[in-house]
C-alpha positions in Angstrom: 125.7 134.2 18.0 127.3 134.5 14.5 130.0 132.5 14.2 133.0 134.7 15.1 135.5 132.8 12.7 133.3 133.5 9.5 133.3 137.6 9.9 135.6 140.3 8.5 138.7 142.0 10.7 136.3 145.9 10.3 132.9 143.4 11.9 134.9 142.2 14.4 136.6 145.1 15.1 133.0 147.4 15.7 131.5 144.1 17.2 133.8 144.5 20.4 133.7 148.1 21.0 129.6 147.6 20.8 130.2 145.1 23.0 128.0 142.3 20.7 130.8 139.9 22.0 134.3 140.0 23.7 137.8 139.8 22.7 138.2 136.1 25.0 135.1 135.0 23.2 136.6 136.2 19.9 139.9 134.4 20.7 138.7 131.2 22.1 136.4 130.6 18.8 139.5 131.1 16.7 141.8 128.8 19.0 138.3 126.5 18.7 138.5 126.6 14.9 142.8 126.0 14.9 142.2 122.8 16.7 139.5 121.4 14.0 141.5 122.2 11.5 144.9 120.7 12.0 144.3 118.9 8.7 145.2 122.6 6.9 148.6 122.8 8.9 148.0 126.4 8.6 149.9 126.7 12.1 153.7 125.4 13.2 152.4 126.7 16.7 149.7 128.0 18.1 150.1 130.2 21.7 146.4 129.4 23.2 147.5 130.8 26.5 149.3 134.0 25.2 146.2 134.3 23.2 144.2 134.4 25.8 146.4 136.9 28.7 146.2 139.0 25.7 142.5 138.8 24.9 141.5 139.6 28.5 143.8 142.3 28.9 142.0 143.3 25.5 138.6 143.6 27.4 140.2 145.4 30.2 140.9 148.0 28.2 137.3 148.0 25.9 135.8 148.1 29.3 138.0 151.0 30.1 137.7 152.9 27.1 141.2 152.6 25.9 141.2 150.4 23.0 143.8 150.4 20.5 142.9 150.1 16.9 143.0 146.5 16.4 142.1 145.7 20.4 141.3 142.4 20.7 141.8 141.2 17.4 143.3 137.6 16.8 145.7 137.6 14.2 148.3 134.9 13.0 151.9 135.5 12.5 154.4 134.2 9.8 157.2 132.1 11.2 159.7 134.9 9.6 158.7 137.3 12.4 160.2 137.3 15.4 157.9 136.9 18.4 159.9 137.5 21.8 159.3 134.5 23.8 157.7 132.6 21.3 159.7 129.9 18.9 160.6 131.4 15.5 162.0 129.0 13.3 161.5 130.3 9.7 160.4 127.1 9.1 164.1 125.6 8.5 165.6 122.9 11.1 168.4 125.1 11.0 166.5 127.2 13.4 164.4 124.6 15.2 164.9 125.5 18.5 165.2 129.1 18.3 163.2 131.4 20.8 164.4 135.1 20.0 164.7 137.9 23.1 163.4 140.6 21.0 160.3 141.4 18.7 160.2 142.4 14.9 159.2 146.0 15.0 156.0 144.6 13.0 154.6 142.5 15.7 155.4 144.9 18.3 153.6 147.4 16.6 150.5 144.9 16.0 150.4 144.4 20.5 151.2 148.1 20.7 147.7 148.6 18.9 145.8 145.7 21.0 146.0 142.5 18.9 146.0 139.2 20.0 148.6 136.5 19.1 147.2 133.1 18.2 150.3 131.8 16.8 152.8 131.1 14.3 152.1 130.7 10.5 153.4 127.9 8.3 156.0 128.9 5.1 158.4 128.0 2.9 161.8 127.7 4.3 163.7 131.4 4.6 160.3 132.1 2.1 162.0 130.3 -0.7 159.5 128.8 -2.9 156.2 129.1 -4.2 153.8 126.6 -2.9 155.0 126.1 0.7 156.4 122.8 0.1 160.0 123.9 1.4 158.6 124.0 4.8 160.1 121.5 7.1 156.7 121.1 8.8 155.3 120.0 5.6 152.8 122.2 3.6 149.7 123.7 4.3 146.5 122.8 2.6 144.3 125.1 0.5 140.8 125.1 1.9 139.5 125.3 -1.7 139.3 122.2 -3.7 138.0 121.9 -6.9 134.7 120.9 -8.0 134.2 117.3 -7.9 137.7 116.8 -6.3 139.4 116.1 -3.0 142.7 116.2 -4.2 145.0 118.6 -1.8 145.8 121.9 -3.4 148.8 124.2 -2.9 147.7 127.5 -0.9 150.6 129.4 -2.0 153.7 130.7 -1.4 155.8 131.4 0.5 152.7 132.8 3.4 151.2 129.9 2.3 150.0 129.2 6.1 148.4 133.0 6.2 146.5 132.2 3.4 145.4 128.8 4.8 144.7 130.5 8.1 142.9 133.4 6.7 140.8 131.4 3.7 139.8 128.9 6.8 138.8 131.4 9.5 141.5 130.2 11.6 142.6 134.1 12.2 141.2 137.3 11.2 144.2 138.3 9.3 148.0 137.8 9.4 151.3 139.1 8.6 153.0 137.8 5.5 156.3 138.7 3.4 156.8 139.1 -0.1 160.4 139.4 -2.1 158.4 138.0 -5.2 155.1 137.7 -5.1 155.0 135.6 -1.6 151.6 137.3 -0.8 149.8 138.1 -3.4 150.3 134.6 -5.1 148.8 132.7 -2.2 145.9 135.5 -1.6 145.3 134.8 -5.4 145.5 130.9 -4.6 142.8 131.3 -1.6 140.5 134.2 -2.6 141.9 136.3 0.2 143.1 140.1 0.3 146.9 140.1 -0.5 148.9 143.4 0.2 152.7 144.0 -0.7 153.2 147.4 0.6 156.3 149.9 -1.2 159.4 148.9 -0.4 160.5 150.7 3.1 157.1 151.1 3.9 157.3 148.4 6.9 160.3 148.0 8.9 162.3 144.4 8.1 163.8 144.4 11.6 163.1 141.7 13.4 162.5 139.7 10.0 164.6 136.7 9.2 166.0 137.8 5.8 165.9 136.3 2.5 166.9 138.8 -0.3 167.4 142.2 1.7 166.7 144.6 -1.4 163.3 142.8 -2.0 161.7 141.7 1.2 159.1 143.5 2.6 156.3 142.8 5.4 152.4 142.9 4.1 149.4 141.8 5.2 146.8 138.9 4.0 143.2 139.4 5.0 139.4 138.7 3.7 138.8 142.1 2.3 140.3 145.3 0.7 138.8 147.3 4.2 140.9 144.7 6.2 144.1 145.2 4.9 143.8 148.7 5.1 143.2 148.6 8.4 146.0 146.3 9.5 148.7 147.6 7.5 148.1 151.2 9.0 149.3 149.4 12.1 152.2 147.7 10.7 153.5 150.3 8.4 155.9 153.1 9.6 159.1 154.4 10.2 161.6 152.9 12.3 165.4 154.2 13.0 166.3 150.3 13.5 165.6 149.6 9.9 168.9 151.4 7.6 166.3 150.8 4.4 162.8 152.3 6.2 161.5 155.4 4.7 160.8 158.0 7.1 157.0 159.9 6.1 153.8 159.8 7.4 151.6 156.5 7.5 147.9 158.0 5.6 144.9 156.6 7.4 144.5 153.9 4.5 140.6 153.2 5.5 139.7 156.6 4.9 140.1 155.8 1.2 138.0 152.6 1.1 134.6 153.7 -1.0 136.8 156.5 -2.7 135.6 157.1 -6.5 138.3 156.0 -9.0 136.2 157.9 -11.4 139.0 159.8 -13.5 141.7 157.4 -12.5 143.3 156.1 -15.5 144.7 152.2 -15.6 147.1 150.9 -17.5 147.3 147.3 -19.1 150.6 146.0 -20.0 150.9 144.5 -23.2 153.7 142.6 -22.3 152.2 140.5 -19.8 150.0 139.2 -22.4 152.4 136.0 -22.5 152.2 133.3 -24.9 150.8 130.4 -24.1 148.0 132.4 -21.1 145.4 130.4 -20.3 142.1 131.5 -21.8 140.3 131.5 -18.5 143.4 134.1 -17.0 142.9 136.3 -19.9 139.1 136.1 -19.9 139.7 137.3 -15.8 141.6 140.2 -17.2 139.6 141.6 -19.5 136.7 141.2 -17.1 138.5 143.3 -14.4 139.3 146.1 -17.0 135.7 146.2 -17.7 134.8 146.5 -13.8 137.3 149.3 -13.2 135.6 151.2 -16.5 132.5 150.7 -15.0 133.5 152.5 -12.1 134.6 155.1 -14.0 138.3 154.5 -14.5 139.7 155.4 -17.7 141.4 151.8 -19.1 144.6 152.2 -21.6 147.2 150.0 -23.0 150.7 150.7 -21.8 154.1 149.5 -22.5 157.0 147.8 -20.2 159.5 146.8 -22.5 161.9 144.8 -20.1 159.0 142.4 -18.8 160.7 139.6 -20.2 164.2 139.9 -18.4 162.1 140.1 -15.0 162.2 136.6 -13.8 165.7 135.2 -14.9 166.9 138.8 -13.4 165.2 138.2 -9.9 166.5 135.0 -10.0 170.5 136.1 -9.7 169.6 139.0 -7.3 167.6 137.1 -4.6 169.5 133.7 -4.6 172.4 136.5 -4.6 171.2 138.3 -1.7 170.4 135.0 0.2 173.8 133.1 0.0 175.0 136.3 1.5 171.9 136.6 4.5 171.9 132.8 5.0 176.0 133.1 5.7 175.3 133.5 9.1 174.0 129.9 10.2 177.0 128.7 10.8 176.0 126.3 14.2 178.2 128.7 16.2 176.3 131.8 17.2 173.1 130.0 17.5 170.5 127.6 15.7 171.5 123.7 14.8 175.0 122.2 15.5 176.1 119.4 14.4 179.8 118.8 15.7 182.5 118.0 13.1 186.3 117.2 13.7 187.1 121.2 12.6 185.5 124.7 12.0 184.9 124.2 8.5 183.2 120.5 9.2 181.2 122.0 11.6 179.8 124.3 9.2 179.5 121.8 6.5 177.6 119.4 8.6 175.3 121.9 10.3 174.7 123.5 6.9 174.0 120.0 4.9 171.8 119.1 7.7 169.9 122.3 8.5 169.1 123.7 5.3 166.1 121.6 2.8 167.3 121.4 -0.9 165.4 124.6 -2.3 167.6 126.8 0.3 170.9 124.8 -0.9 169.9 125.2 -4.2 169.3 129.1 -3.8 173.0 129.6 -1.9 174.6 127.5 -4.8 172.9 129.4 -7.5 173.8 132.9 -5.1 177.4 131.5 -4.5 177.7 131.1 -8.1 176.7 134.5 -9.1 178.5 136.5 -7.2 181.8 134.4 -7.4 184.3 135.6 -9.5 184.9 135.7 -13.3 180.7 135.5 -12.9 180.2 138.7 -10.9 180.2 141.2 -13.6 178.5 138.3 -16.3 175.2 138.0 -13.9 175.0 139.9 -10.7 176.0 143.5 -12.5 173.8 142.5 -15.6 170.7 141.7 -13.3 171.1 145.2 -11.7 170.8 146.8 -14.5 167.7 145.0 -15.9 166.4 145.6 -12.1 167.3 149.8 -12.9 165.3 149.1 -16.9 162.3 148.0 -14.9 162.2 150.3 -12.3 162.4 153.1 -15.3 159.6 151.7 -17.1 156.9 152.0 -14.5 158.5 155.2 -13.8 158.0 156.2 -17.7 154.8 154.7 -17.3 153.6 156.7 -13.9 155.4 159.9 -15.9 152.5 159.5 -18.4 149.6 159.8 -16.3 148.6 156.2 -15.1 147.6 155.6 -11.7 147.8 152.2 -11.6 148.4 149.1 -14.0 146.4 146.0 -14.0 147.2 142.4 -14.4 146.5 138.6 -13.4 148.0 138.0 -10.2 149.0 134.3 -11.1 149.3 132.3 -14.4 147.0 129.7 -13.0 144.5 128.6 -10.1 146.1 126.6 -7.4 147.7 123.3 -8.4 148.1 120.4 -6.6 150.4 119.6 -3.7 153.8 117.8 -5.1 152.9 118.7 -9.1 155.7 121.0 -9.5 158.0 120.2 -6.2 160.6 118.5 -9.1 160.8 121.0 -11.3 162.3 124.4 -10.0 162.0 126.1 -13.6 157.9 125.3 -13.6 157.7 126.4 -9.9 159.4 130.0 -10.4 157.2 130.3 -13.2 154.2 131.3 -10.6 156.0 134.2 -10.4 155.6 135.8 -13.8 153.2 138.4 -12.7 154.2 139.3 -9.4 158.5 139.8 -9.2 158.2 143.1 -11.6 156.9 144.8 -8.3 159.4 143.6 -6.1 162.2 144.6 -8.2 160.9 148.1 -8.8 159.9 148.3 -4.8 156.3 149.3 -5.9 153.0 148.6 -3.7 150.6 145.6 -5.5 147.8 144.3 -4.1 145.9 140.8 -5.2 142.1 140.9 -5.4 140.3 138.0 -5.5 137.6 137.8 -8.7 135.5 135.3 -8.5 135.8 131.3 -9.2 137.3 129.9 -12.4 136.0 126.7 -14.2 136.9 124.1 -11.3 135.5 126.3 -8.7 139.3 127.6 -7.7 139.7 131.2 -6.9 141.4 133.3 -9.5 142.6 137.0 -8.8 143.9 140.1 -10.2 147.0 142.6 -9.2 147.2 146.2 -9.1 150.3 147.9 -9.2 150.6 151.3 -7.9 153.1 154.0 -7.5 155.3 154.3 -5.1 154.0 154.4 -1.4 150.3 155.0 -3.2 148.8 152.5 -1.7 145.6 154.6 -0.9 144.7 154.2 -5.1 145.2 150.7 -5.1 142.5 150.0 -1.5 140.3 152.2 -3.6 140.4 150.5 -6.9 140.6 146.7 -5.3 137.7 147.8 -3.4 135.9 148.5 -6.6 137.0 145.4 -7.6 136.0 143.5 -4.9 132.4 145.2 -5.3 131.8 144.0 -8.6 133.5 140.4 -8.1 132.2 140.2 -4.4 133.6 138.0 -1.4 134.8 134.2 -1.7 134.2 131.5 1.2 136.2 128.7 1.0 133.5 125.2 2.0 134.3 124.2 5.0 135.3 120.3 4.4 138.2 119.7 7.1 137.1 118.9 10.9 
């Protein structure tokens, strides 16, 4: 038999209903390949016998004729989810212990459609950071290395453990998060599919919360065809969610194959930074070339307030998080650790709960928003946030479809090179927080291997709730570029 962890979400999918296989035998080669591969800590905990009630009642209902669209499929889930029944921790020890009585509308929607839950996904704590080294379970390890190497690698962040899990086999896809490039950084990192849906696109209920305005639930997978497919289950409306947008989910498979002949594709010459690495610019220009040879029409285009991105996303989500992380207190529920009053209470469960990259996020947050600083930062960041949004929008106005950059500044680095130096780590982000900020759909494409035999990718940008264009043109991408396999080297 082929080996079940090595094919594609669509294979497996048309696998089980022509019976090549079944859902238990799917899900018990997955749960197979978990257990080998502990050395990744892809996983903070895996649900083998939830995984496998679910995969049988999966059969059931194959055998019956009533499979769902992803019946049977084993996916992994981010520990920002909540997973009724199951532990959901957001990787913080402020939330160790923590088994929620309800279900993100996400998830539910993934059961509701007959996938199978193998477990919970490692990330950086509250998704604050970049290479999944906030995690209190340690990071997760890239399954690429580079040529010649066995040093560990950083798979991403802050889904770094749904890029791990994905790159490795160790689940046919899984949910992720991005509020600045959380997805498609660590698909870029791991030569996976990364999707960040538009803003409102997904529900956030049931999410723990990082920076409310930016947050929003996407999916990491091996191919373009993949992520359309699971994200047609996770997207839609929901009355539970104030900021969900209320319009019809496309079928986002249908436009898989689509020509982009005629589509025209903007480059930003502000992303052209100073200082870009040959080998990222090289990647670039070779993309631009791919979509032309599809048939896409490539043009430069201009987004004047690039450069304020970053420093602005970094007063509105630490903003946003000193106000969502208010509420562990070690009163209503998470870690307590008793003090002689209230407010020593909160200290000490606070000081002890939350990892430094969270503290330093609520103290840069606190800062901002205090007063006398209110109006010098938060107000000034909103209105940068308002010039980027308007120069896409001036952008779109002009005809582009869709606008084409480097996903990351670099390949993955090492595990612990940039833990010391916040500045270098929110760098990462260069490419990726411009989406967020203007609540656009991106997705990262993988493109091949770069000169250490890492994987590099590309991002497109699309209008709002377009994401149709943007599975049509990565799928043109990934055509030309073709799949990556990470060598198998742990277990």
């Amino acid at each position: 038999m082929t080996d079940l962890t090595r094919i594609t979400l669509a294979q497996a999918r048309d696998g089980l209903k022509a019976r090549s296989f079944s859902a238990t035998e799917l899900t018990q080669a997955h749960l197979d390949a978990i257990e080998a591969a502990k050395a990744l800590n892809a996983y903070v905990l895996v649900t083998p016998e939830k995984a496998l009630d679910g995969a049988k009642a999966a059969d059931a209902r194959l055998a019956a004729g009533e499979a769902g669209p992803l019946e049977g499929i084993p996916l992994g889930i981010k520990d920002l989810f909540a997973t009724e029944g199951v532990r959901t921790t957001a990787c913080s020890r402020i939330l160790e212990n923590f088994v929620p009585s309800y279900e993100s509308t996400v998830t539910a929607q993934l059961w509701r459609d007959g996938a199978v839950h193998l477990g919970k996904l490692n990330n950086d704590e509250f998704a604050m950071g970049s290479s999944n080294e906030t995690s209190c379970f340690g990071p997760p390890v890239n399954p690429w290395r580079r040529t010649g190497s066995d040093t560990p690698l950083t798979a991403g962040g802050s889904s770094g453990g749904s890029s791990a899990a994905v790159a490795a086999g160790l689940a046919l896809g899984a949910t992720a998060t991005d509020t600045g490039g959380s997805i498609r950084q660590p698909a870029a990192f791991t030569g996976t599919v990364g999707v960040k849906p538009t803003y409102g696109r997904c529900s956030r209920w049931g999410t723990v919360a990082f920076a409310s305005s930016l947050d929003q639930a996407g999916t990491i997978t091996r191919t373009v065809r993949d992520s359309a497919i699971l994200l047609r289950s996770m997207a839609g409306f929901d009355p539970k969610d104030s900021t969900s947008v209320d319009r019809p989910v496309p079928d986002y498979e249908a436009a898989i194959g689509r020509s982009v002949k005629g589509l025209k594709i903007g480059i930003p010459k502000e992303y052209r930074l100073e200082g870009l690495s040959p080998e990222i610019d090289a990647l670039w220009q070779r993309g631009a070339d791919w979509l032309r040879d599809a048939g896409a029409e490539v043009v430069e285009v201009s987004l004047p307030h690039t450069s304020y991105a970053l420093a602005a996303y970094y007063i509105v989500a630490p903003a946003e998080a000193s106000s969502n992380l208010a509420r562990y207190d070690g009163v209503r529920y998470g870690r307590r650790v008793p003090g002689k009053d209230i407010a020593e209470l909160y200290e000490n469960t606070r000081a002890e709960g939350f990892g430094r990259e969270v503290k330093r996020r609520i103290l840069i947050g606190t800062y901002v928003l205090s007063a006398g600083y209110y109006d010098a930062y938060y107000v000034k960041a909103q209105k940068i946030r308002t010039l980027i949004r308007r120069d896409f929008e001036n952008v779109y106005a002009a005809g582009v479809d869709a606008i084409l950059t480097p996903a990351t500044p670099t390949p993955a680095f090492p595990i612990g090179q940039k833990v010391t130096s916040p500045i270098e780590m929110y760098l990462n982000d260069v490419f990726t927080v411009t989406v967020n900020m203007a609540g656009l759909p991106g997705i990262a494409v993988p493109a091949g291997l770069g000169g250490e035999g890492l994987p590099l990718g590309l991002q497109l940008i699309g209008r709002p709730f377009d994401e149709e264009t943007l599975f049509a043109l990565g799928e043109a991408i990934e055509q030309a570029a073709g799949r990556l396999d990470a060598p198998q080297w742990w277990g």
